[in-house]
N, C-alpha and C positions, 0 to 999 in steps of 0.2 A: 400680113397685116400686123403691124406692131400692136402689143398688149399694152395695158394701163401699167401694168404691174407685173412685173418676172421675176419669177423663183427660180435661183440655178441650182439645180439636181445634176447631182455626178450618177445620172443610169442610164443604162443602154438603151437605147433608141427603141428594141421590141418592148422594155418595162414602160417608156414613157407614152408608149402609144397604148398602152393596156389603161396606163391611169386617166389619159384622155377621155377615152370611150368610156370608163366607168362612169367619170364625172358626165358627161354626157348625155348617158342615160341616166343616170339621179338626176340633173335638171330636167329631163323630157316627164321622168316619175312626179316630181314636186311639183311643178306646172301643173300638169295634170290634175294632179292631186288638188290643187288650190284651186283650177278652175270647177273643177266637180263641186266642191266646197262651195265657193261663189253663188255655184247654180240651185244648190240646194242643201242648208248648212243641217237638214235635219237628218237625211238620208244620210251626208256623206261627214265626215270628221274629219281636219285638216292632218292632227298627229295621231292617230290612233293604233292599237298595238296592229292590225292588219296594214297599214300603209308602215309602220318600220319593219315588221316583219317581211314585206313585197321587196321593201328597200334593200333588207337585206340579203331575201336570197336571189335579186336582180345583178346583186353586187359581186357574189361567189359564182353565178351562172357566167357573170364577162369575167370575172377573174381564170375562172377555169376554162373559159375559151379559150385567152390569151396563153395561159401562162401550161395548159395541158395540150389544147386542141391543137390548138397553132405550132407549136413543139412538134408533135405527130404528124401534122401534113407537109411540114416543112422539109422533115426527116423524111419521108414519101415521097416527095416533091425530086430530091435530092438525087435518091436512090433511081428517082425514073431517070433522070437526069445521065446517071457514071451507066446505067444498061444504056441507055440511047445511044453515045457515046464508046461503050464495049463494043457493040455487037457491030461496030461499022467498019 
């Protein structure tokens, strides 16, 4: 699907799919957020220091998927890959 609007980033295909999903999940968070707010603006606050602070460490949790986890399984992944391969 073509976009409204393209931003050309000179980064590798695993950075841009990291920034993907952040953004991703910060709008599934803000929706959220806004509809909770909607429902009940006494209970909930649409910017409050507990929704930036969610925000932020939703944002370090997919960053370190991407940019640790994913690194490490990949590397695993790899490794089963040249034994499979050796031992035949």
């Amino acid at each position: 699907m073509k976009s409204f609007h393209e931003i050309l980033l000179n980064l590798p295909d695993e950075i841009n799919a990291g920034i993907h999903d952040m953004l991703r999940l910060l709008v599934i968070q803000v929706v959220t957020q806004f509809l909770l707010y909607c429902s009940n603006d006494i209970k909930y606050r649409f910017f409050d220091f507990e929704f930036a602070q969610s925000l932020v460490y939703l944002s370090l949790g997919v960053a370190a998927y991407w940019f640790i986890i994913r690194k490490l399984l990949s590397l695993l992944r790899l490794q089963s890959a040249e034994n499979t391969t050796s031992s035949s």
